[in-house]
C-alpha positions as CSV (number, residue, x, y, z in Angstrom):
1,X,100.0,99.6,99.4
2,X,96.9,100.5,101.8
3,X,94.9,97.3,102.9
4,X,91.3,98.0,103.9
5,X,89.7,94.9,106.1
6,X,85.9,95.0,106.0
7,X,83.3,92.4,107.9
8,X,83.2,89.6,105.3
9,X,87.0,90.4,103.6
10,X,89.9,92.6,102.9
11,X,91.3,94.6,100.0
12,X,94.8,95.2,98.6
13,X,95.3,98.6,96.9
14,X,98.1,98.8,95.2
15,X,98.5,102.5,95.7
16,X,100.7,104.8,98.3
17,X,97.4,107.6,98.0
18,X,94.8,107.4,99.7
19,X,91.5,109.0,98.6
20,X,89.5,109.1,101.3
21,X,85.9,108.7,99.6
22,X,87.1,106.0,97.5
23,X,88.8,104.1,100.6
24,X,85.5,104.5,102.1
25,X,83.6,103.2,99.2
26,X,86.0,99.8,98.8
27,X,85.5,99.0,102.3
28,X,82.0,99.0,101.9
29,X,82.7,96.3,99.1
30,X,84.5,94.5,101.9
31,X,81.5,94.0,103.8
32,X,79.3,92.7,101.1
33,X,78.4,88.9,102.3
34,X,78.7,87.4,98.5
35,X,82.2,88.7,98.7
36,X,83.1,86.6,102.0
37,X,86.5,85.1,101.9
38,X,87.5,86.5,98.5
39,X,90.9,88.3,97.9
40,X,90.7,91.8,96.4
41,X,93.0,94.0,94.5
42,X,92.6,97.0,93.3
43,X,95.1,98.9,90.6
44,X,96.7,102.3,91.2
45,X,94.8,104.1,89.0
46,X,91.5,103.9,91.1
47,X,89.6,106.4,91.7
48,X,85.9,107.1,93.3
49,X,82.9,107.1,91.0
50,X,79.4,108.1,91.6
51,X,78.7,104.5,93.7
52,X,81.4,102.6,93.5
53,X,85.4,103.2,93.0
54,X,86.2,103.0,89.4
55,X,89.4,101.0,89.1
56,X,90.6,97.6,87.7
57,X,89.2,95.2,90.8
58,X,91.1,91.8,90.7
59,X,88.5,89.4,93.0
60,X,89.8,85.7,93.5
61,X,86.7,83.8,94.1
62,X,86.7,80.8,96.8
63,X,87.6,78.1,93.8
64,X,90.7,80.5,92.6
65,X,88.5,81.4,89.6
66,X,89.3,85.3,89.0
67,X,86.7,87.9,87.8
């Protein structure tokens, strides 16, 4: 599993490869401010896309309500 802390939150990936540009990309979904104190997991199949990583994000909002 990699864990990637940003400003506002952290990330679980459930992966044991990294991908650099994709890593990079999550983190930057770590600092977004609407994200703060949510819990993120991402799948092991992710992967980076053009913007974002493509994957199958789990987010657990602040009221456990899952998106």
């Amino acid at each position: 599993m990699i864990k990637i802390t940003g400003s506002q939150t952290e990330a679980k990936v459930f992966s044991n490869y990294p991908q650099e540009t994709t890593l990079e990309q999550i983190k930057e979904l770590c600092n977004q401010a609407f994200l703060k104190e949510t819990k993120i997991s991402i799948m092991p199949d992710y992967h980076g896309g053009k913007a974002v990583s493509l994957a199958r994000p789990t987010i657990q909002l602040k009221d456990n309500r899952l998106c």
